[in-house]
DRENTORKOL-3810 file (N, C-alpha, C; in nm, 4 decimals):
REM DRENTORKOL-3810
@n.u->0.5523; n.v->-0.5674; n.w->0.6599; ca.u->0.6114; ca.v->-0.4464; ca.w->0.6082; c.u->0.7608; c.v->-0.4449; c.w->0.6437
@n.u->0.8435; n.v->-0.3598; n.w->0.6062; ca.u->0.9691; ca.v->-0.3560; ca.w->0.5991; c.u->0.9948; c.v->-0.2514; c.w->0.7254
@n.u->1.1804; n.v->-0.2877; n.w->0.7304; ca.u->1.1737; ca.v->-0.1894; ca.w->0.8844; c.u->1.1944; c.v->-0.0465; c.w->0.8105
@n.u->1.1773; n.v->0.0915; n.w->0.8988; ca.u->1.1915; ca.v->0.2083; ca.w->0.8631; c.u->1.2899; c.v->0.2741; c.w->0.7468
@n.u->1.4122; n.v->0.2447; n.w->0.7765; ca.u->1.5213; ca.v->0.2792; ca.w->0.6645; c.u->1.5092; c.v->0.2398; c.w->0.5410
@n.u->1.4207; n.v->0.0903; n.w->0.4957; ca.u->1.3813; ca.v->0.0421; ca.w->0.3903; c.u->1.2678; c.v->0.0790; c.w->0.3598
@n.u->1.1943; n.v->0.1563; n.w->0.3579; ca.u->1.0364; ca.v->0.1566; ca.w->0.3174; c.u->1.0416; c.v->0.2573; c.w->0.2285
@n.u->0.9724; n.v->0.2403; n.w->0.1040; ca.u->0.9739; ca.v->0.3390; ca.w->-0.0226; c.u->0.8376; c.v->0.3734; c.w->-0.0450
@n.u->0.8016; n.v->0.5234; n.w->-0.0451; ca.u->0.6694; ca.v->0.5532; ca.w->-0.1358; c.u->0.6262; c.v->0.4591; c.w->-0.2257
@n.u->0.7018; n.v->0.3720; n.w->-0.2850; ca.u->0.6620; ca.v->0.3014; ca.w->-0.4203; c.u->0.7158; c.v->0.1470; c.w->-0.3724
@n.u->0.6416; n.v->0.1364; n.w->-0.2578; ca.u->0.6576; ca.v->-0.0244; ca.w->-0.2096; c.u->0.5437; c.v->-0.1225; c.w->-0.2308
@n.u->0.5860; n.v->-0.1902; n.w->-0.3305; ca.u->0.4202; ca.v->-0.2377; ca.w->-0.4079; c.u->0.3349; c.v->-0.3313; c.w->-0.2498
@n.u->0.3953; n.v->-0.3650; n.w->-0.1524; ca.u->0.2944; ca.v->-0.3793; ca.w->-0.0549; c.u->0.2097; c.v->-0.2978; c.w->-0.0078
@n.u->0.3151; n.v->-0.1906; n.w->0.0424; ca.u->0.1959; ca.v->-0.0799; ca.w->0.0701; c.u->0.1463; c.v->0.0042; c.w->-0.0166
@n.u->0.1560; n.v->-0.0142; n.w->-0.1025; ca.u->0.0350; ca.v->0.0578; ca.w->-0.2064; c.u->-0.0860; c.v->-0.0246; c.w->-0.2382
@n.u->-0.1160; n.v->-0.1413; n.w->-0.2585; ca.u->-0.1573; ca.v->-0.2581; ca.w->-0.2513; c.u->-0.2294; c.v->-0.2167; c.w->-0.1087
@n.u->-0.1895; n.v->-0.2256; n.w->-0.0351; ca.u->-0.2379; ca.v->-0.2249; ca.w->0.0804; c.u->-0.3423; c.v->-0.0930; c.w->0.1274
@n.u->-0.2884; n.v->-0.0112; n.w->0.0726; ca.u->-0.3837; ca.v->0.1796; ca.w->0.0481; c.u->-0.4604; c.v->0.1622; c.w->-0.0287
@n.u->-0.4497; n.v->0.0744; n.w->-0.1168; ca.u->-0.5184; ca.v->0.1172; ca.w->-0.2240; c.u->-0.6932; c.v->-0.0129; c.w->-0.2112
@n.u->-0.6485; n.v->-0.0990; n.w->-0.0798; ca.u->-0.7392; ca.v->-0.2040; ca.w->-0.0970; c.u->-0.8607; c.v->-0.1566; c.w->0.0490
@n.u->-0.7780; n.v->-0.0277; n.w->0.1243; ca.u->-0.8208; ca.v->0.0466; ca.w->0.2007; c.u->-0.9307; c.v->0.1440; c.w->0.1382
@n.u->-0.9273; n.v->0.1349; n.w->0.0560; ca.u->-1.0563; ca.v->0.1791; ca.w->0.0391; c.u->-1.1824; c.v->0.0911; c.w->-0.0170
@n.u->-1.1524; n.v->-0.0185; n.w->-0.0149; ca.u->-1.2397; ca.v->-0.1394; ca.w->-0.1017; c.u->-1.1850; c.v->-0.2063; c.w->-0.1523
@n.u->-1.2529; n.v->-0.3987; n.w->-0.1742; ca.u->-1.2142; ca.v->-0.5107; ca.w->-0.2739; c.u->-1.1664; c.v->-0.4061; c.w->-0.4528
@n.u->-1.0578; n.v->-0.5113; n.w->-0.4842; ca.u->-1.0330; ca.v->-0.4467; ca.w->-0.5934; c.u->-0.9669; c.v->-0.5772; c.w->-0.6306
@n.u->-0.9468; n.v->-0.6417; n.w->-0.7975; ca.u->-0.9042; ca.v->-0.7295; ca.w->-0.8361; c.u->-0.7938; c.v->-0.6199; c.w->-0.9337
@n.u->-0.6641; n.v->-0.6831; n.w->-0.9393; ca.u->-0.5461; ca.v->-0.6777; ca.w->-1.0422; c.u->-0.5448; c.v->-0.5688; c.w->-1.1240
@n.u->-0.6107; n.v->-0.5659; n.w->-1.2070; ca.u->-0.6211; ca.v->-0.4403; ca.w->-1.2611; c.u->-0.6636; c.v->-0.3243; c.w->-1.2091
@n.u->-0.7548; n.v->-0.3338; n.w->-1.1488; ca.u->-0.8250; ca.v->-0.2579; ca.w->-1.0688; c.u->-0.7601; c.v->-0.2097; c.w->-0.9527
@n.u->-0.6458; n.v->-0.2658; n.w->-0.8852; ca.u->-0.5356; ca.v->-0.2720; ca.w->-0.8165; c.u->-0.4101; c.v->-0.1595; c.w->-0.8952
@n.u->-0.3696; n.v->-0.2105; n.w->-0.9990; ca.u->-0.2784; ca.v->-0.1030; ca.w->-1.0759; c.u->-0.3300; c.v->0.0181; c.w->-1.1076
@n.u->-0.4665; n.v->0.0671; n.w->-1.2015; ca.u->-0.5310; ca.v->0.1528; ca.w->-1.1984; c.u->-0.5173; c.v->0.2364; c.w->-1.1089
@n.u->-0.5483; n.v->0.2022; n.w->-0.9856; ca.u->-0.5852; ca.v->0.3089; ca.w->-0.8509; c.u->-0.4519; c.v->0.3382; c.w->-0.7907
@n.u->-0.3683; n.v->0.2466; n.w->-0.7779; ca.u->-0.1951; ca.v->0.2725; ca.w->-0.7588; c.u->-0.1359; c.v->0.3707; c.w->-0.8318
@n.u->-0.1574; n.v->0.3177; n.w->-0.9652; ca.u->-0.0963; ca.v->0.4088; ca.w->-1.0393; c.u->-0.2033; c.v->0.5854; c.w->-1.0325
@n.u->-0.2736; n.v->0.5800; n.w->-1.0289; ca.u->-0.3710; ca.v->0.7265; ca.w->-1.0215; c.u->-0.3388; c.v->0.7882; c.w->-0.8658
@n.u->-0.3162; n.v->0.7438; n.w->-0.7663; ca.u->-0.2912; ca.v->0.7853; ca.w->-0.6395; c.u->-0.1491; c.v->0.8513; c.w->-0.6003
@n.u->-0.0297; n.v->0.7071; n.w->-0.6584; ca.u->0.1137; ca.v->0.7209; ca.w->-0.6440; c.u->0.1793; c.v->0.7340; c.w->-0.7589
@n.u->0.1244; n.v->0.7279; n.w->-0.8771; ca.u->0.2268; ca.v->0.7699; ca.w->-0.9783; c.u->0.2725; c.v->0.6467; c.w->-1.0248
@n.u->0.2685; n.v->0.5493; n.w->-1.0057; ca.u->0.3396; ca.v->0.4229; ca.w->-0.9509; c.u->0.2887; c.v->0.3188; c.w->-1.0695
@n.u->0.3312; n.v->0.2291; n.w->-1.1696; ca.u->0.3047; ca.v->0.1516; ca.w->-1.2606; c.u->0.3505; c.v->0.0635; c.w->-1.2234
@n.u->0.2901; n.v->-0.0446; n.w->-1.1642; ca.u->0.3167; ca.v->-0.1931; ca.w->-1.1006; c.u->0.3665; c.v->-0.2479; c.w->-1.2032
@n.u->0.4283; n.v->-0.3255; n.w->-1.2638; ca.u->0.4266; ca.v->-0.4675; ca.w->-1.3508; c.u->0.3245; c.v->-0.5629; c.w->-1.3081
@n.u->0.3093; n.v->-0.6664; n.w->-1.3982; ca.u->0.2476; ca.v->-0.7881; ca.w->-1.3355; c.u->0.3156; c.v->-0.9101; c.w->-1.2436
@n.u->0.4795; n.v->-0.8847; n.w->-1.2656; ca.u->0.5193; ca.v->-0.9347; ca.w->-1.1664; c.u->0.5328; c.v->-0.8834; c.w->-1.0161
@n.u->0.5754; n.v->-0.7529; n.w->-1.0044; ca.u->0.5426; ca.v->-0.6990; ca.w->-0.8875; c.u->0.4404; c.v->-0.6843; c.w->-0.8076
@n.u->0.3238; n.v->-0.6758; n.w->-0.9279; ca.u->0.1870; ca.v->-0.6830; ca.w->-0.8330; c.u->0.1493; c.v->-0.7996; c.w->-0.7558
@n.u->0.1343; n.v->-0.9297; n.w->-0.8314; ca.u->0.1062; ca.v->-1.0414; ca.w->-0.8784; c.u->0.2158; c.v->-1.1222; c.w->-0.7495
@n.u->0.3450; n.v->-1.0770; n.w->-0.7080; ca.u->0.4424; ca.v->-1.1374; ca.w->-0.6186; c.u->0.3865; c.v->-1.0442; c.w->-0.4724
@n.u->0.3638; n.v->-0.9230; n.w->-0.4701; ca.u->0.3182; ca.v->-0.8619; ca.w->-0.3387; c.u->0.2177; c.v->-0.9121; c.w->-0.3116
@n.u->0.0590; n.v->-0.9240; n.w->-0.3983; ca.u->-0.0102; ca.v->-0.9721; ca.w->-0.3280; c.u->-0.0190; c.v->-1.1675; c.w->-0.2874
@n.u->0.0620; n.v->-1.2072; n.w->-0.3593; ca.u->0.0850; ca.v->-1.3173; ca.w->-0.2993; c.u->0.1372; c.v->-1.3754; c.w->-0.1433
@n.u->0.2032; n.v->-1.2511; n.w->-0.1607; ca.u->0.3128; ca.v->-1.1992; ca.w->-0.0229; c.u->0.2130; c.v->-1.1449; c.w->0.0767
@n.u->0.1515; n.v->-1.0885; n.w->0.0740; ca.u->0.0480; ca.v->-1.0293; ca.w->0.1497; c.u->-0.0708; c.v->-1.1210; c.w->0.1887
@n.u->-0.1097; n.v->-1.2013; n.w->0.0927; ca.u->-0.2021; ca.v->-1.3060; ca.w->0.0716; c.u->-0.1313; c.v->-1.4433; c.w->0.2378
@n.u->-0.0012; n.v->-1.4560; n.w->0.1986; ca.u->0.0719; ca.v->-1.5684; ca.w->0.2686; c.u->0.0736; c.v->-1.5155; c.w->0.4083
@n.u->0.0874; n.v->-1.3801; n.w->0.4530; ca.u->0.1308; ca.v->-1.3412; ca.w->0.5235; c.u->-0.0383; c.v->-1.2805; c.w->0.6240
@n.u->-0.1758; n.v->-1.2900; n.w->0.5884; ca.u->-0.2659; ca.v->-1.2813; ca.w->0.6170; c.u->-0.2724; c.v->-1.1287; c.w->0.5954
@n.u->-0.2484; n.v->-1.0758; n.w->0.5553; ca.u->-0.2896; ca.v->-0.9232; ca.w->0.5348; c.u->-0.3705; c.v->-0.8853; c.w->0.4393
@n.u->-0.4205; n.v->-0.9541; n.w->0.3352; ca.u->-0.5542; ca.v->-0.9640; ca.w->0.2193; c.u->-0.5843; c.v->-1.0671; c.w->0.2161
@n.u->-0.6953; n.v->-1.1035; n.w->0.1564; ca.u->-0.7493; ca.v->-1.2083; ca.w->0.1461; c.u->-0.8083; c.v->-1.2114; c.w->-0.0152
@n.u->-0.8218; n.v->-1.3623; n.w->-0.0669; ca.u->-0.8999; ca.v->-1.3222; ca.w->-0.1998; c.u->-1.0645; c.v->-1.3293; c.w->-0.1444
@n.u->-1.1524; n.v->-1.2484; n.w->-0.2665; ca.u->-1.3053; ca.v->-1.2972; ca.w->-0.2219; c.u->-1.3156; c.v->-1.3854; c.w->-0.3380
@n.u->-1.4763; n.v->-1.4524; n.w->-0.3489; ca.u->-1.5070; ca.v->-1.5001; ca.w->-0.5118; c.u->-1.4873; c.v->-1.3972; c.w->-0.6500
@n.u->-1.4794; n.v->-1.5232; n.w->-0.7244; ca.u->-1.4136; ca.v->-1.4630; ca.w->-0.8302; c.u->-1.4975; c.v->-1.3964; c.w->-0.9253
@n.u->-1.4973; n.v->-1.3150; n.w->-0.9807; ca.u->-1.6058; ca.v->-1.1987; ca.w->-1.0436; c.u->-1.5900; c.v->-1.2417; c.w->-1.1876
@n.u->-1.6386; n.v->-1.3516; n.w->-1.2995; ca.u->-1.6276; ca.v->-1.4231; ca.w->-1.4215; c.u->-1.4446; c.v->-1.4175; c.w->-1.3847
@n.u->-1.3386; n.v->-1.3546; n.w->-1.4860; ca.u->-1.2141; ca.v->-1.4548; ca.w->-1.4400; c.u->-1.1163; c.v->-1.3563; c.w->-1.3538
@n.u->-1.1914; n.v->-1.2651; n.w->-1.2744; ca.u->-1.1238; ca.v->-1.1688; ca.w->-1.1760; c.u->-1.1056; c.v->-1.2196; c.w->-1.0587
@n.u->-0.9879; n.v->-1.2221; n.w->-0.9801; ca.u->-1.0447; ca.v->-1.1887; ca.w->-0.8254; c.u->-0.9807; c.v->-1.1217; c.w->-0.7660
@n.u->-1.0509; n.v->-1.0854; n.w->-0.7173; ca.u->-1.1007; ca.v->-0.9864; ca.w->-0.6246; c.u->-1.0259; c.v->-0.9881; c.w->-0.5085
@n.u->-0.9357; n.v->-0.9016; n.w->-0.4025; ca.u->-0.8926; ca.v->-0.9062; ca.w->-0.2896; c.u->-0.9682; c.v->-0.8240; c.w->-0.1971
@n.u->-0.9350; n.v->-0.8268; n.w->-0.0568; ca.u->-0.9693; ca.v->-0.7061; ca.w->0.0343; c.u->-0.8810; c.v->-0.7168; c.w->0.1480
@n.u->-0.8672; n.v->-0.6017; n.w->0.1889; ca.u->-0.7765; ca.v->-0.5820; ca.w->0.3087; c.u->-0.8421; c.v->-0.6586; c.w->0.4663
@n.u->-0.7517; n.v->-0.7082; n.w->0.4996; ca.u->-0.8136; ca.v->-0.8140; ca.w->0.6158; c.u->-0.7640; c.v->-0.7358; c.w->0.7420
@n.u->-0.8556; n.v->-0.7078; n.w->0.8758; ca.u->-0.7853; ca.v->-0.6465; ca.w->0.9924; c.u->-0.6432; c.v->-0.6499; c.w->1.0255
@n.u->-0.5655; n.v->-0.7632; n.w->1.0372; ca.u->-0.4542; ca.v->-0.7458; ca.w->1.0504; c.u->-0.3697; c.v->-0.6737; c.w->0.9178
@n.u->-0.4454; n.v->-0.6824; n.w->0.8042; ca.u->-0.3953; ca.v->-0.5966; ca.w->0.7144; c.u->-0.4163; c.v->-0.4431; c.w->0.7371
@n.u->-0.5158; n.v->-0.3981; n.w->0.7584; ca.u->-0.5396; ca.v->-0.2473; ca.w->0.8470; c.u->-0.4515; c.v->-0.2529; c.w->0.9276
@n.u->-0.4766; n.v->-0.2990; n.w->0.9862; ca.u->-0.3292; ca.v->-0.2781; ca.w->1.1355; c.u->-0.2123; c.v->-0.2734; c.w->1.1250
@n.u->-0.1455; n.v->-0.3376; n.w->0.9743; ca.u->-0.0326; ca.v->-0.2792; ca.w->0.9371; c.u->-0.0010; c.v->-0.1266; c.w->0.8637
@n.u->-0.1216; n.v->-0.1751; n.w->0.7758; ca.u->-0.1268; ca.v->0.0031; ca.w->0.7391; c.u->-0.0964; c.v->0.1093; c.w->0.8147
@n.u->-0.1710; n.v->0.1227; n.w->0.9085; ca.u->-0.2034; ca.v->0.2088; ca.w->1.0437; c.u->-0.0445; c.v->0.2238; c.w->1.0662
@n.u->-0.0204; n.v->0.0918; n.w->1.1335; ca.u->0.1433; ca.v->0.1311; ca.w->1.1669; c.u->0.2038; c.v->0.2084; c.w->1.0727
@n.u->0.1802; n.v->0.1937; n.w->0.9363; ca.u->0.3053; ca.v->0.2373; ca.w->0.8559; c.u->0.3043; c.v->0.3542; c.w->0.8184
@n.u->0.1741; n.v->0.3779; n.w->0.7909; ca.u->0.1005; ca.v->0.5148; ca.w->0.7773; c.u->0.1706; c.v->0.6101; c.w->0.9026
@n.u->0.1563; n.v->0.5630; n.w->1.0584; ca.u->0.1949; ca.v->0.6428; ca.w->1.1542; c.u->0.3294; c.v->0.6546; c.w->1.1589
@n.u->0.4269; n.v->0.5216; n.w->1.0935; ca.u->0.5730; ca.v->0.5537; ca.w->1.1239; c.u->0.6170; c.v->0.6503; c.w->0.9801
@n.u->0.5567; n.v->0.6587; n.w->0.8964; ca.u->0.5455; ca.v->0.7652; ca.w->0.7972; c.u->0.5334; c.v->0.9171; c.w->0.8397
@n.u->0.4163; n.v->0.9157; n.w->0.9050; ca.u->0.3706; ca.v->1.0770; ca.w->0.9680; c.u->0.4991; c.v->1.0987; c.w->1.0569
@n.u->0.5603; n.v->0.9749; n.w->1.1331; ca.u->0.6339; ca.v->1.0563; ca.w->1.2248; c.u->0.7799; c.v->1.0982; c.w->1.1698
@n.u->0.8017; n.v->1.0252; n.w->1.0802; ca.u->0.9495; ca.v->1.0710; ca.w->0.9850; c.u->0.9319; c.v->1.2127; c.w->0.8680
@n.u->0.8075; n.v->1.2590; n.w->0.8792; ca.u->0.7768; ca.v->1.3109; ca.w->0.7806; c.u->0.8135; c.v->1.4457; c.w->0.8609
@n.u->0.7228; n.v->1.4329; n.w->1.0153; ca.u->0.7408; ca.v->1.5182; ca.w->1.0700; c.u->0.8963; c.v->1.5703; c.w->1.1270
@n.u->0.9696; n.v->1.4593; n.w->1.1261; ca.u->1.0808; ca.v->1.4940; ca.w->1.2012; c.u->1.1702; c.v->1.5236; c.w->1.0850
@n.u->1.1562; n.v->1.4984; n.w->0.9563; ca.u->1.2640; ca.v->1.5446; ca.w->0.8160; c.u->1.2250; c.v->1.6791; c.w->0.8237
@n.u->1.0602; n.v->1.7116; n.w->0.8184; ca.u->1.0335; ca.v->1.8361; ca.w->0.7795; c.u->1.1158; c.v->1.9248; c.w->0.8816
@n.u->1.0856; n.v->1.8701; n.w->1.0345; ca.u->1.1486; ca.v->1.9681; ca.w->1.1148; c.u->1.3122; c.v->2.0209; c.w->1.1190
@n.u->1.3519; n.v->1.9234; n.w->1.0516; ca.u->1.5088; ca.v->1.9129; ca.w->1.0447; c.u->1.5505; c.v->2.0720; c.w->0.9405
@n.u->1.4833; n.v->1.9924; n.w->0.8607; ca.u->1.4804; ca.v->2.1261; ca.w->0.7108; c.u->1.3832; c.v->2.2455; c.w->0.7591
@n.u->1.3242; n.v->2.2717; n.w->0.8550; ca.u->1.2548; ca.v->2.4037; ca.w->0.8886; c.u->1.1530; c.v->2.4287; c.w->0.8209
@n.u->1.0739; n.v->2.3086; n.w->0.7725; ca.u->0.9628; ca.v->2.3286; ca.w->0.7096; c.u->0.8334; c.v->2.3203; c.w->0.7825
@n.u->0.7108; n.v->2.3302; n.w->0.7349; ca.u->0.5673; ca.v->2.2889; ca.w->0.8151; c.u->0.5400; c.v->2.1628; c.w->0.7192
@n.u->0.4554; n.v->2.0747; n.w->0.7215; ca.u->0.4160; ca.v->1.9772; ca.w->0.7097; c.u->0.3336; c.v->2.0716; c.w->0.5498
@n.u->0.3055; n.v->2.1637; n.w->0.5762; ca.u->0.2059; ca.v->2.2401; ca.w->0.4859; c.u->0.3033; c.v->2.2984; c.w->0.3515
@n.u->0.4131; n.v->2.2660; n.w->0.3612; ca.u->0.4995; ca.v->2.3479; ca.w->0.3276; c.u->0.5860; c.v->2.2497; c.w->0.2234
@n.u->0.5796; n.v->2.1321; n.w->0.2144; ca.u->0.6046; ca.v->2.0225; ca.w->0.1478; c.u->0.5252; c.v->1.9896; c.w->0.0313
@n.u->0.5647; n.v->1.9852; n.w->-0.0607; ca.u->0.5191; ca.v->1.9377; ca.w->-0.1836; c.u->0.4637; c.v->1.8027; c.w->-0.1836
END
């Protein structure tokens, strides 16, 4: 994952990565749920280059191939990045909101 100042809602790793948190999902099935969650319309190069990236980097894995699909899933050290990013998320979220005098509840 990228350091803090660089990380975008619409970072096709970690969406990829949320989105495989909930179960194996192949390519399409990958954009589908991205796009329905974050708003977010991958290309096939963006998708197709993150999970490669993710793939190299041990954070998914492919399973067998479903006739000419395959299939990924999030691998522990792939959770474990999530987790991090997810938490360095909550804590910027919390500290913008506090800046601006908002509640966490209070954010769109």
């Amino acid at each position: 994952m990228r350091g803090p100042t660089q990380r975008r809602s619409n970072d096709p790793p970690l969406l990829i990565l949320t989105s495989l948190a909930s179960g194996p999902k192949h390519g399409h099935a990958l954009a589908k749920d991205i796009e329905g969650f974050a708003g977010v319309s991958l290309g096939p190069g963006a998708l197709y280059g993150a999970i490669t990236r993710l793939e190299e980097r041990g954070l998914i894995e492919p399973l067998p191939s479903e006739e000419r699909r395959r299939p990924y899933r999030i691998t522990p050290a792939g959770a474990d990045a999530l987790a991090a990013s997810v938490a360095e998320m909550h804590r910027l979220a919390l500290e913008g909101a506090g800046r601006l005098g908002l509640s966490l509840g209070a954010i769109p």
